[in-house]
Every structure is written in structure tokens, then in C-alpha cells.
N, C-alpha and C positions, 0 to 999 in steps of 0.2 A: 504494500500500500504506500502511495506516494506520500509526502511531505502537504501536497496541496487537496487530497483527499482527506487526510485527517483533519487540516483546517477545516475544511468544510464541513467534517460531521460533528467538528467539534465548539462549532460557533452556537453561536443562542438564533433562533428567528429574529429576524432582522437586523442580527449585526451584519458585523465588516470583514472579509478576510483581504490583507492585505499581503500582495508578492511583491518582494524587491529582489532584484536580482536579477540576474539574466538564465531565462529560460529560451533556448538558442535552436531544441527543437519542436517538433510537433507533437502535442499530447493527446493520445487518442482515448478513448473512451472519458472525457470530460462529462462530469457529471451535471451538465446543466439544467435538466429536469428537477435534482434535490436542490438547485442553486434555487431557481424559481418557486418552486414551493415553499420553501423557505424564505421566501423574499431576501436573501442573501446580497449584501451591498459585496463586488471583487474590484478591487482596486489595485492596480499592480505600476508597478517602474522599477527604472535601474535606480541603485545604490551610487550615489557622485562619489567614491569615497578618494579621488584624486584631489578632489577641490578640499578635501578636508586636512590631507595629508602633511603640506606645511606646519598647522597653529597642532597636528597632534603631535611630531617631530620638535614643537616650541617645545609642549608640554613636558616631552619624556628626558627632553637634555637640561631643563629645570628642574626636573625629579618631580614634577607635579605628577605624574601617572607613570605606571609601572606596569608594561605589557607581559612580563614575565609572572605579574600574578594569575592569568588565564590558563599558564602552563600545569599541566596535572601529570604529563608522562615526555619522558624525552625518550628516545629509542635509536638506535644506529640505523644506518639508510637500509641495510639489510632487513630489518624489520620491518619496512613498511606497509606490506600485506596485515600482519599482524599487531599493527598499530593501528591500521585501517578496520580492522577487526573490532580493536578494544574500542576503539570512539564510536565506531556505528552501534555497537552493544553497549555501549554506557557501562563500559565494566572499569571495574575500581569509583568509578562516580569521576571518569572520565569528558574534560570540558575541552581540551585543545592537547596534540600531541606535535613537540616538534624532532624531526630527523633529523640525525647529527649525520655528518658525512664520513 
């Protein structure tokens, strides 16, 4: 089950599910029938996150923000199947994993 299936089954009548992102190909069986019955508001775009990237770059050579607190697993490049594994399964209470070289 996709990411924008479970939005959807998991909204209230008459909310909103919103996609950011780049969805690049064609998604077949859209459930637009549960969309409209549910009077379902879908609102989608891309994420700017270049335009953001300077003042977050201010932030982190400030020490105002700290993106190594997201980090929950680091793993050798060799691992990345099974790093890919632990994040899609949410094991350990896994939130970002980064691959060392």
C-alpha cells in the first residue's frame, strides 16, 4: 500500500491530504471514487527546498540547528540494502540512516 493510499484512508471527511514532492511517474489505480465520497480536499507540489538551503547552512555553522540529531543509524555503504530494510520497517525506532563510505 502506497504512502498516498494510507493518506487517504486515513484522513477525516472533509479534510486535506497534502503531497509534496515529486511524484515523476504515473499512479495507477488512484482511488478517486473514496476521494469523492469522502469529499476529500488533494493538494499537492514540489518541496523549494533549494530556496531554503542558504539561511538552513546560516543556521547549522551558528550551531542554531543540529542535523545530526535526525541520525538514528549510520551503516557502511555495504549495508545499504539492509539499512534500507531497517528504515522502511521502522526497526530500532529508526528516523534517518546515513552511509559511510
Amino acid at each position: 500500500m502506497s504512502a498516498i493510499d494510507i493518506a487517504i484512508q486515513a484522513v477525516r471527511k472533509f479534510g486535506t491530504v497534502q503531497l509534496t514532492g515529486v511524484y515523476g511517474s504515473l499512479y495507477n489505480m488512484f482511488p478517486l471514487g473514496h476521494i469523492f465520497e469522502r469529499n476529500i480536499t488533494l493538494t499537492m507540489g514540489q518541496a523549494p527546498v533549494i530556496h531554503y538551503m542558504p539561511e538552513l547552512f546560516k543556521k547549522i555553522t551558528a550551531g542554531e540547528f543540529d542535523p545530526t540529531e535526525i541520525v538514528s543509524h549510520r551503516l557502511p555503504l555495504e549495508q545499504a540494502s539492509n539499512a534500507y530494510r531497517i528504515f522502511n520497517d521502522h526497526e530500532d525506532e529508526c528516523t534517518k540512516v546515513v552511509l559511510k563510505p
